[in-house]
C-alpha positions as CSV (number, residue, x, y, z in Angstrom):
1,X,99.1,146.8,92.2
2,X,99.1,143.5,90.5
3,X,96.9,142.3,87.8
4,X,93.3,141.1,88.7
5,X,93.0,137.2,87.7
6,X,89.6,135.5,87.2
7,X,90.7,132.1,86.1
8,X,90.7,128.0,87.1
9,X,93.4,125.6,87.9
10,X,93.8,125.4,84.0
11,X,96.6,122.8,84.3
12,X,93.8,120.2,85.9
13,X,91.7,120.4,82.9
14,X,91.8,118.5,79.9
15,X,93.9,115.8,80.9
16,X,93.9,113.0,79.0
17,X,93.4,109.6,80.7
18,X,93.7,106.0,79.7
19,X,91.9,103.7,82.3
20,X,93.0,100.2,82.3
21,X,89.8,97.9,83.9
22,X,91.2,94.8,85.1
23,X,89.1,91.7,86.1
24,X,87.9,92.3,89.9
25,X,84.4,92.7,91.2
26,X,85.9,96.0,92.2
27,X,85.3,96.7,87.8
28,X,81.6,97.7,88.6
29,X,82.8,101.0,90.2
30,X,84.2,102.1,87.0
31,X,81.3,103.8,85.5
32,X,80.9,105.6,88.4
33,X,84.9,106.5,88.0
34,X,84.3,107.9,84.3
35,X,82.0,109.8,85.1
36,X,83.5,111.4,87.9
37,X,86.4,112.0,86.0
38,X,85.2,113.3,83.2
39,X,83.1,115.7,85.5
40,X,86.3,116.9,87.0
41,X,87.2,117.8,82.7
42,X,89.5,115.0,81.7
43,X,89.7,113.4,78.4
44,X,89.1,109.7,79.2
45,X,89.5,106.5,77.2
46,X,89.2,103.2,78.5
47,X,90.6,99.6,77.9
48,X,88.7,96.5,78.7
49,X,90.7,93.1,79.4
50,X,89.1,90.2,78.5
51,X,88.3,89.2,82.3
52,X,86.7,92.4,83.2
53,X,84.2,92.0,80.4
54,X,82.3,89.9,82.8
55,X,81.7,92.5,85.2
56,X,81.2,95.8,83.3
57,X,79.8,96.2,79.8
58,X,81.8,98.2,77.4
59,X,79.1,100.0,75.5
60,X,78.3,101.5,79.4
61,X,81.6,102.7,79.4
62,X,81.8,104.0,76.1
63,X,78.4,106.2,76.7
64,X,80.2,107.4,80.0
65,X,83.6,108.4,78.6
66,X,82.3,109.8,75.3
67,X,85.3,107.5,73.4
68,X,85.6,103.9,72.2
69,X,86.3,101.5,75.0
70,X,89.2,99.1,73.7
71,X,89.1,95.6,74.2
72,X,91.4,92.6,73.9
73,X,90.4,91.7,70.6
74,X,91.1,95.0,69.2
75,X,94.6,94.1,70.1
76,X,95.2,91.7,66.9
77,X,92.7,93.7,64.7
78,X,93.4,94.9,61.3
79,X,90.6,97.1,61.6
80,X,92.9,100.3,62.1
81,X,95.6,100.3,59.8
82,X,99.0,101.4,60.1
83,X,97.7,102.7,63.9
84,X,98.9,99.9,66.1
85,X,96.6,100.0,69.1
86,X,98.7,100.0,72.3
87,X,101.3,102.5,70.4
88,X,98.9,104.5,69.5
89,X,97.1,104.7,73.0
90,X,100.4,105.1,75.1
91,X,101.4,108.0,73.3
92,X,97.6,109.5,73.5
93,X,97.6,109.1,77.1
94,X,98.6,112.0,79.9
95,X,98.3,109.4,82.3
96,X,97.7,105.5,82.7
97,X,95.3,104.8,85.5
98,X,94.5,100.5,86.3
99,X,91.8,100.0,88.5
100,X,90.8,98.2,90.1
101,X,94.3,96.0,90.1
102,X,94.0,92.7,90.5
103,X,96.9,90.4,92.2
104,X,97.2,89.2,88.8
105,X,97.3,92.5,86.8
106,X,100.1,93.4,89.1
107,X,101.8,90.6,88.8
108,X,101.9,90.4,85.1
109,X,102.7,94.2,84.9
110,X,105.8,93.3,86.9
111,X,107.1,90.8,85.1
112,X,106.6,92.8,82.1
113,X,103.7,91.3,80.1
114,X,102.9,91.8,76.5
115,X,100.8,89.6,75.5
116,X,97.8,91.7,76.5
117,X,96.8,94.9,75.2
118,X,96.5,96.6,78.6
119,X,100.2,94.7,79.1
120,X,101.7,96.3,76.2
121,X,100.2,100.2,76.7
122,X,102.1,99.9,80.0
123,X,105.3,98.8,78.1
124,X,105.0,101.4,75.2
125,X,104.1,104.5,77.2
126,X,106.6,106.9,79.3
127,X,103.7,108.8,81.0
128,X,103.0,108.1,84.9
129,X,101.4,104.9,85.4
130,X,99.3,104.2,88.4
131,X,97.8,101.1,90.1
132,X,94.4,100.9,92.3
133,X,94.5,97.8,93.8
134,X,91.5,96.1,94.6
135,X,91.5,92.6,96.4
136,X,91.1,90.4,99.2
137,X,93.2,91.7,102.0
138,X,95.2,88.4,102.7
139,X,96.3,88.5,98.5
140,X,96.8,92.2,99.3
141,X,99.4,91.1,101.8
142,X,100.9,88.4,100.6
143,X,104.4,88.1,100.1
144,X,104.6,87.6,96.7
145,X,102.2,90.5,95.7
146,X,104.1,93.1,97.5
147,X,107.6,91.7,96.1
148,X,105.6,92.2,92.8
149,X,104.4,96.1,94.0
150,X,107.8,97.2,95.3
151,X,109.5,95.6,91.7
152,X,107.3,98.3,90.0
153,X,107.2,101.3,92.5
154,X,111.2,100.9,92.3
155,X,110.7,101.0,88.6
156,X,108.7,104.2,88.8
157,X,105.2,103.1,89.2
158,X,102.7,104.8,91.2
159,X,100.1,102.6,93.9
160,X,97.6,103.7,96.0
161,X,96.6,101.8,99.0
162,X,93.4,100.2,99.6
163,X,90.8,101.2,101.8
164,X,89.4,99.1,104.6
165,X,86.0,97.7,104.9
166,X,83.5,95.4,103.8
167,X,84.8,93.4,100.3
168,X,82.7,90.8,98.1
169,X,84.6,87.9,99.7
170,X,82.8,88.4,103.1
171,X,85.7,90.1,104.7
172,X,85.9,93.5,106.7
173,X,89.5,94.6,106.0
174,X,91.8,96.0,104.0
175,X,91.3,95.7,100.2
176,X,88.4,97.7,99.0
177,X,89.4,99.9,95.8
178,X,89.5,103.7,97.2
179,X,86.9,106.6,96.3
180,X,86.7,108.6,93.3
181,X,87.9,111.8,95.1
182,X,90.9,109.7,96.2
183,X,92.0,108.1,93.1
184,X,91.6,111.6,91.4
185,X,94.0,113.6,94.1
186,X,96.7,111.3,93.5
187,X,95.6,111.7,89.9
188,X,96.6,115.4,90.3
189,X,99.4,114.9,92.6
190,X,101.2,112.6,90.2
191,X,100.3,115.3,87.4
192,X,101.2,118.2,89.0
193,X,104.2,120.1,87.2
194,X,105.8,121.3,90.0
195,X,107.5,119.7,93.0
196,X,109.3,122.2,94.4
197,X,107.4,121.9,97.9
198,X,109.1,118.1,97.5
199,X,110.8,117.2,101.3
200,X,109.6,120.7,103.0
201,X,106.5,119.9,105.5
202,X,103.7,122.7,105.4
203,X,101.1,123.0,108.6
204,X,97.4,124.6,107.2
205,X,95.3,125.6,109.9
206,X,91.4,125.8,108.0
207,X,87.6,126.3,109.1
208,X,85.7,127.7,112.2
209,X,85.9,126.6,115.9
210,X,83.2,126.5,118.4
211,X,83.4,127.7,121.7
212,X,80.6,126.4,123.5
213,X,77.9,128.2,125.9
214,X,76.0,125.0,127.5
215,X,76.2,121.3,126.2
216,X,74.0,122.3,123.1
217,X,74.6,125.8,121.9
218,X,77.7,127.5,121.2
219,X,79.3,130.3,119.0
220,X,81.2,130.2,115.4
221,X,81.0,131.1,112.4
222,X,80.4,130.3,108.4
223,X,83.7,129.1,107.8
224,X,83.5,125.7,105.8
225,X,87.6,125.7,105.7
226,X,87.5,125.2,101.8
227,X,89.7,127.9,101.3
228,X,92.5,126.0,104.2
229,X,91.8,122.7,102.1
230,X,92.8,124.5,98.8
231,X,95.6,125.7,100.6
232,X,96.7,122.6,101.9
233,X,95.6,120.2,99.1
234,X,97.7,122.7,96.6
235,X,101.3,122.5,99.0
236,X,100.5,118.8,98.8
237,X,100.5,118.2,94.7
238,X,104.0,120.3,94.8
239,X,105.4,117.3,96.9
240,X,105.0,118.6,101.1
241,X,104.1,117.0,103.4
242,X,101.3,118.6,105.4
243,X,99.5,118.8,108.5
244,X,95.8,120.1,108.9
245,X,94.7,121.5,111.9
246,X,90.7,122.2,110.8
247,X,88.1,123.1,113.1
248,X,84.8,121.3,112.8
249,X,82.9,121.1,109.6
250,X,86.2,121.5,107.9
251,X,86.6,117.3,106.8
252,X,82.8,117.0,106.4
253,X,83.0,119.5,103.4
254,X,86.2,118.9,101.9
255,X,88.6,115.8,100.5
256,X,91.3,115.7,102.9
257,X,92.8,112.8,101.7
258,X,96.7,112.7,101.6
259,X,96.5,115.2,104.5
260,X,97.9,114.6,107.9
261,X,94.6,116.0,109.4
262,X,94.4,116.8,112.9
263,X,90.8,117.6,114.2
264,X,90.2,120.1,116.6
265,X,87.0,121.8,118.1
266,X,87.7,125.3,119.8
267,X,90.0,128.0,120.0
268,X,92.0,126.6,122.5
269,X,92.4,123.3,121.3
270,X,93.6,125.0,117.9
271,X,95.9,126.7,119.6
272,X,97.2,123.6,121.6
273,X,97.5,120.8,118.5
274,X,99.6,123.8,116.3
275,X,101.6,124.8,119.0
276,X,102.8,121.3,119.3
277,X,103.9,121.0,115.8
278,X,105.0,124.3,115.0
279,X,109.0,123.9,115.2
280,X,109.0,121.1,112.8
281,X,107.2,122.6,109.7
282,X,108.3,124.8,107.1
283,X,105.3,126.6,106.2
284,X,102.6,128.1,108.5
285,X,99.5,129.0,106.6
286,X,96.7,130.2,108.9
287,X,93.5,130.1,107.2
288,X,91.2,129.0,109.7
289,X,88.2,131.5,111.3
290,X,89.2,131.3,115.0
291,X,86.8,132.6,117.5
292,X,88.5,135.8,119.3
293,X,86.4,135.4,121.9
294,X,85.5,132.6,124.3
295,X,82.3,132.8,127.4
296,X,84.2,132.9,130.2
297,X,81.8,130.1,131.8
298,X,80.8,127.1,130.2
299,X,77.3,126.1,131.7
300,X,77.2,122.3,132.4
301,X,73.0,122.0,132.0
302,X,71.1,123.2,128.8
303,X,70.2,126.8,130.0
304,X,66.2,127.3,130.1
305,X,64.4,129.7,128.4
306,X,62.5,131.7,131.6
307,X,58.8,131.9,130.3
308,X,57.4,135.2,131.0
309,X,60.7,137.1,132.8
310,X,61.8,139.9,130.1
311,X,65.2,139.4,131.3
312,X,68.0,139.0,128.6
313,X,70.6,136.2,128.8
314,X,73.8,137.6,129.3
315,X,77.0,135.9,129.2
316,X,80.4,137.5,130.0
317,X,83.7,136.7,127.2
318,X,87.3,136.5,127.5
319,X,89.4,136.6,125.4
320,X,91.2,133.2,123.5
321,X,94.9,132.7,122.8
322,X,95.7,135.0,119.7
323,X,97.6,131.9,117.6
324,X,99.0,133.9,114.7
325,X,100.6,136.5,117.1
326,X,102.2,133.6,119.4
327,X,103.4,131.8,116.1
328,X,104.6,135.3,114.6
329,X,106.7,135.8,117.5
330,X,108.1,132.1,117.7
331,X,108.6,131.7,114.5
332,X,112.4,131.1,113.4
333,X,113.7,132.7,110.2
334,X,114.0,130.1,108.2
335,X,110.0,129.8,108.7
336,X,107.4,131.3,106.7
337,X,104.1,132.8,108.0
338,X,101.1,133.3,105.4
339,X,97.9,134.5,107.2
340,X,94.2,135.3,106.1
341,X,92.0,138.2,106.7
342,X,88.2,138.4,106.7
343,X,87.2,142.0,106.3
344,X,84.3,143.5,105.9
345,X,85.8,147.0,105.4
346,X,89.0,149.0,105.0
347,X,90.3,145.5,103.7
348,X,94.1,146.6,102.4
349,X,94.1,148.8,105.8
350,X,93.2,146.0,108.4
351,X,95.1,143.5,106.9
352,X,98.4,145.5,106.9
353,X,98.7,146.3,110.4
354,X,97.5,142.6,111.2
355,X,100.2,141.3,108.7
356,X,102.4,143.6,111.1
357,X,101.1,143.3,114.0
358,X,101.5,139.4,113.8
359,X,104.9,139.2,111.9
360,X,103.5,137.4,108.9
361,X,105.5,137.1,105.5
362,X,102.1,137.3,103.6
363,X,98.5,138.1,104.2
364,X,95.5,137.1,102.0
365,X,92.6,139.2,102.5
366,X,89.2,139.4,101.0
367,X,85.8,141.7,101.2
368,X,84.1,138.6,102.7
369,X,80.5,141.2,101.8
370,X,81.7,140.9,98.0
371,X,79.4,138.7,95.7
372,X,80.7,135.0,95.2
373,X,83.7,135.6,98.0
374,X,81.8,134.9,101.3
375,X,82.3,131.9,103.6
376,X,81.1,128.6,101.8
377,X,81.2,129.4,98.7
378,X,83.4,127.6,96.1
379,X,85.1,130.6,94.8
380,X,87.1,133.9,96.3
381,X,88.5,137.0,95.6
382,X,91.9,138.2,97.5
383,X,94.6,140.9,97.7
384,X,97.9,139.0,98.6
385,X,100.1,141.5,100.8
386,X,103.7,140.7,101.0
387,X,106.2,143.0,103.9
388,X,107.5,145.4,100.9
389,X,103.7,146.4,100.7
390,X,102.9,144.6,97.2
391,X,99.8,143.9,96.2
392,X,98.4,140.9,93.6
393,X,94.7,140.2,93.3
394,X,93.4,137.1,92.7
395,X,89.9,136.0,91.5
396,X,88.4,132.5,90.7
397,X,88.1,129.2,92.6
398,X,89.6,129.1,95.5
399,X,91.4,125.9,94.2
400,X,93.1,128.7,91.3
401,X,93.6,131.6,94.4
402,X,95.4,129.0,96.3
403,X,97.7,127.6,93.4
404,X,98.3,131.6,92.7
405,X,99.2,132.4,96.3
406,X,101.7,129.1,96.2
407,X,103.2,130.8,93.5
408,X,103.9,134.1,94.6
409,X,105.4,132.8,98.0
410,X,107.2,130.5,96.4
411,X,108.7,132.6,94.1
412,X,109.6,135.2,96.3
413,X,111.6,132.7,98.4
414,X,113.8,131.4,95.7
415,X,111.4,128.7,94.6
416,X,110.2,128.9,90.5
417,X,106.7,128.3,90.6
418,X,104.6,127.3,87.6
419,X,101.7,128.6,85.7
């Protein structure tokens, strides 16, 4: 039996960013940014240009990151000796984030300017380098700022696109700088060590279904499909591409951004929408809670309650489609099966004979009765089961069990891992 781990993603923490505020309105959100960051344990350190001075204060910054905010006229300063500023901040760096990017930030970044400070960090560092452009959507499109952001992503440069909606200038479109959870995930992505998922696609079924009685009641369960997420989110920072089939709930309580996320309500339409996409992925991870059972009528009024009749209601089930048998029997060879098992008792028992049963590769299962490992919750506890019989435990947020169960399917299909 493997070794019991009770850990954290440790290569997420500590990370040391250098955030490059350019001069948009988008620069008020950068407060908000730091703090966000440095909630989610990176080291952060931020440079001012002279423009965005007029829209965010660098003592508020400073207070937020914990470190001196750098400004333009610390470029020429003789204040620090021997260390030279933007040498001595590229090489500090993990990672360069600029956001919000302006048309013109990009624009001078492209044509390789070093008269600024921000302009020479990007020059003197060899870390990843990634641009959040903010702006209005018609300078988003324009033809000479996306000559100016292909000249850099060809040079190795990281962008994120914008999101849509309302923007200073009046406009409802394309342009607004992204969320914090956002810029962070393709923060992690970038800074993952490991991209040996790169060019495979990965489908992650995650969180309950509901199979419904009348128009306002119906049956599931606690699932909130974090565990599916963590799954997902983890194949995604080791390069796949993935699909997310998730039950409802599952988007409300999770970042699903980068995902291919399909939305699906019961049993049946699970089944359907992975069904359809099954051939074309590499990976099957089935993590959702699906309802085994279905009413067999689906009333189309609100069902009354009967004052004063001691009759109970009683509704008659059927059965729904058993997905993880139909995709264990499909499945090619080349395809790998991982599936999850909720048990309340004779865990390592149950989940055998479903692992079995199903023709998985792997099954995950957990004591969902055990403290801190129940549905919602933010951390987990599983036994990983492979076809020889091996067992691993895992222990710790379900963001560290679902990097740990990467690694151990990874690795035993010819793929390194990391740690």
């Amino acid at each position: 039996m493997g070794k019991l781990n009770m850990e954290k993603t440790a290569w997420k923490a500590n990370r040391k960013v250098l955030l490059a505020v350019t001069g948009g309105i988008a620069a008020y959100k950068t407060p908000s940014l730091v703090r966000y960051l440095v909630q989610n344990e990176f080291e952060v350190t931020v440079v001012l240009t002279t423009e965005a001075e007029r829209f965010v204060s660098p003592m508020v910054l400073s207070v937020l990151s914990g470190n001196k905010t750098w400004r333009q006229e610390d470029f020429l300063s003789d204040e620090h000796g021997w260390e030279i500023p933007h040498i001595r901040l590229a090489e500090w760096a993990d990672m360069i984030l600029i956001a919000p990017a302006t048309a013109d930030s990009i624009s001078r970044a492209a044509g390789g300017e070093a008269f600024s400070l921000t302009g020479s960090i990007v020059l003197a560092s060899k870390v990843p380098v990634l641009f959040v452009p903010a702006m209005n959507e018609n300078m988003f499109e324009n033809s000479i700022t996306q000559s100016n952001i292909k000249t850099l992503s060809e040079a190795g440069y990281y962008f994120i696109d914008p999101d849509s909606g309302f923007l200073a200038c009046g406009y409802n479109a394309k342009g607004r700088m992204p969320d914090n959870a956002s810029i962070t995930e393709e923060i992690f992505r970038i800074l993952c060590p490991s991209r040996e998922l790169a060019g495979k696609r990965v489908l992650v079924t995650a969180g309950p279904t509901w199979e419904f009685i009348d128009p306002v009641r119906y049956l599931s369960n606690p699932s909130s499909g974090k565990m599916g997420v963590a799954m997902a989110r983890n194949a995604w920072y080791r390069g796949a591409e993935v699909t997310l089939v998730c039950g409802p709930l599952a988007e409300k309580n999770n970042n699903t951004y980068g995902l291919d996320t399909l939305n699906v309500i019961s049993a049946r339409d699970m089944h359907d929408k992975v069904m359809s996409v099954l051939d074309s992925h590499d990976y099957i991870i089935k993590a959702a809670a699906v309802s085994d059972y279905r009413p067999c009528k689906v009333e189309k009024n609100k069902i009354k309650k009967r004052q004063g009749l001691s009759e109970n209601l009683k509704i008659e089930f059927e059965k729904n489609p058993d997905i993880a048998f139909e995709i264990g029997r499909l499945k090619r060879q080349d395809q790998v099966l991982v599936g999850f098992a909720a048990e309340t008792e004779n865990i390592l028992e149950y989940a055998e004979a479903k692992m079995k049963e199903k023709n998985m590769d792997f099954i995950a299962a957990n004591d969902i009765t055990a403290e801190d490992t129940g549905f919602a919750g933010n951390s987990n506890s599983v036994r990983l089961i492979n076809k020889n019989g091996t067992v691993d435990m895992y222990k710790g947020s379900k963001d560290y069990v679902a990097k740990r169960i990467w690694d151990k399917i990874l690795g035993e299909n010819g793929e390194q891992g990391y740690c």
